[in-house]
N, C-alpha and C positions, 0 to 999 in steps of 0.2 A: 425386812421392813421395820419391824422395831430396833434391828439397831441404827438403821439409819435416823428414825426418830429421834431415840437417846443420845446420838452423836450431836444431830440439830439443836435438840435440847441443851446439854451441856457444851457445846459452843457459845449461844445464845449468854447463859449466864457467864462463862467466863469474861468473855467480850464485855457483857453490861457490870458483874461484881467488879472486876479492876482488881488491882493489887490482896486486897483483904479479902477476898473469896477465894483468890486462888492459894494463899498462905495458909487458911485454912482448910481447904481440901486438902494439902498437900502436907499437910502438918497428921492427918485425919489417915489419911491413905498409905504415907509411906515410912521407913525410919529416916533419921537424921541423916543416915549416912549417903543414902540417894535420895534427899529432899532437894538439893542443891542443881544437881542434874534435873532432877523433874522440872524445877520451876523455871529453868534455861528451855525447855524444850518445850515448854509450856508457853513461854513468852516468842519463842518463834516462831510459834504455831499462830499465838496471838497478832503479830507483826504480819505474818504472812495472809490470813483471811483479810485482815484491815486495808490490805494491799490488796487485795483480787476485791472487795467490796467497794474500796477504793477505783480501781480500774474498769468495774462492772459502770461504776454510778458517770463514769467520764463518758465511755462509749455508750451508754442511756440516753445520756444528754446529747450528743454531739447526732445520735439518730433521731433525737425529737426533733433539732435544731433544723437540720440538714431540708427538712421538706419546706420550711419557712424562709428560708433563703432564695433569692429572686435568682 
């Protein structure tokens, strides 16, 4: 249960900080030599939730919609 929290948690801020949150964790966390890598798999990671939150928010809508329709 708590790491699913902390997973939630530092999703949340990845997603909200942008580019300068994630440079600095990643500057914080890793060497230079696998910072490059990290921040690739970090931005797909970002690309990918924005995508399914994205797809979550179309199918929400289209079930609100759907009862309102004659």
């Amino acid at each position: 249960m708590l790491s699913a929290v902390t997973v939630a948690i530092l999703t949340v801020f990845l997603l909200a900080g942008g580019p300068p949150m994630l440079a600095r964790m990643t500057s914080a966390l890793v060497s230079d030599l696998n910072s490059a890598h990290v921040i690739g798999v970090i931005e797909k990671i970002r690309a990918e939730v924005g995508r399914f939150y994205a797809t979550t928010a179309l199918i929400n809508a289209g079930l609100g919609l759907a009862p309102a329709a004659p």
